[in-house]
C-alpha positions in Angstrom: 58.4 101.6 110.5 58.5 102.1 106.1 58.1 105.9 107.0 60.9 105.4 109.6 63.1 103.5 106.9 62.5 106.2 104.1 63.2 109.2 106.5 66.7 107.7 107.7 67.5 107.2 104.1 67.1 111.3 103.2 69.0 111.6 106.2 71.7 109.1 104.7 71.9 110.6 101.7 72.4 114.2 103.3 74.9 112.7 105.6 76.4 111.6 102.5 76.8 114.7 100.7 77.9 116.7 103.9 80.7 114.5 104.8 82.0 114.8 100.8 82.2 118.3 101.1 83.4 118.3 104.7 86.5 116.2 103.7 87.0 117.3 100.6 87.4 120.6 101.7 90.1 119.6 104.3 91.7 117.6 102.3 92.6 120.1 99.9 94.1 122.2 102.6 96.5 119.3 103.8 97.4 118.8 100.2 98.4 122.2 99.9 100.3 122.1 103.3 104.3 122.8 103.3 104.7 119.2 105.1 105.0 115.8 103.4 103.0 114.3 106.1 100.4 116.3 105.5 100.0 116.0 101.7 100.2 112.2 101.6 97.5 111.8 103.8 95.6 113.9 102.2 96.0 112.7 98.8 94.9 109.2 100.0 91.9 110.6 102.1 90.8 112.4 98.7 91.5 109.3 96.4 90.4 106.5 98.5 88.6 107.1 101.8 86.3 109.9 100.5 84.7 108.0 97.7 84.1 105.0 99.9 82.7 106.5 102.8 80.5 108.6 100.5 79.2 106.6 98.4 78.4 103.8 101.1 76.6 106.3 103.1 74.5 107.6 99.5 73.7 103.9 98.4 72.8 103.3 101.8 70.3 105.9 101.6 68.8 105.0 98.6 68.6 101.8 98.9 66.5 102.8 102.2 64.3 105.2 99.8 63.8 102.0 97.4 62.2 100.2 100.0 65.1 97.4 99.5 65.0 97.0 103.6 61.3 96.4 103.7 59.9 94.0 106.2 58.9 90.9 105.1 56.3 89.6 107.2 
């Protein structure tokens, strides 16, 4: 079940990163859309949503690689 634990964590961490980029990446384009709308929710996706859901999901994953989640029986 450790093995289980350290393999999700990678896949955290990947997760992690993939999501970053994936909303980075559109949030930029509705920052530089012609609508207000648009650019406000993307400035507060950039600013605030993207670093928490980010870094939850990274020091999820490591914490899952330190073995922080181990068993104790």
């Amino acid at each position: 079940m450790d093995a289980l634990k350290k393999y999700l964590g990678v896949v955290w961490i990947l997760l992690g990163i993939y999501v970053g980029y994936d909303r980075i990446t559109d949030s930029l384009t509705k920052i530089s859309s012609d609508q207000l709308e648009d650019r406000v929710f993307g400035w507060v996706v950039l600013l605030v949503l993207v670093p928490i859901v980010v870094g939850g999901l990274i020091l999820f994953g490591k914490y899952a690689l330190d073995e922080e989640y181990k068993s104790n029986e």
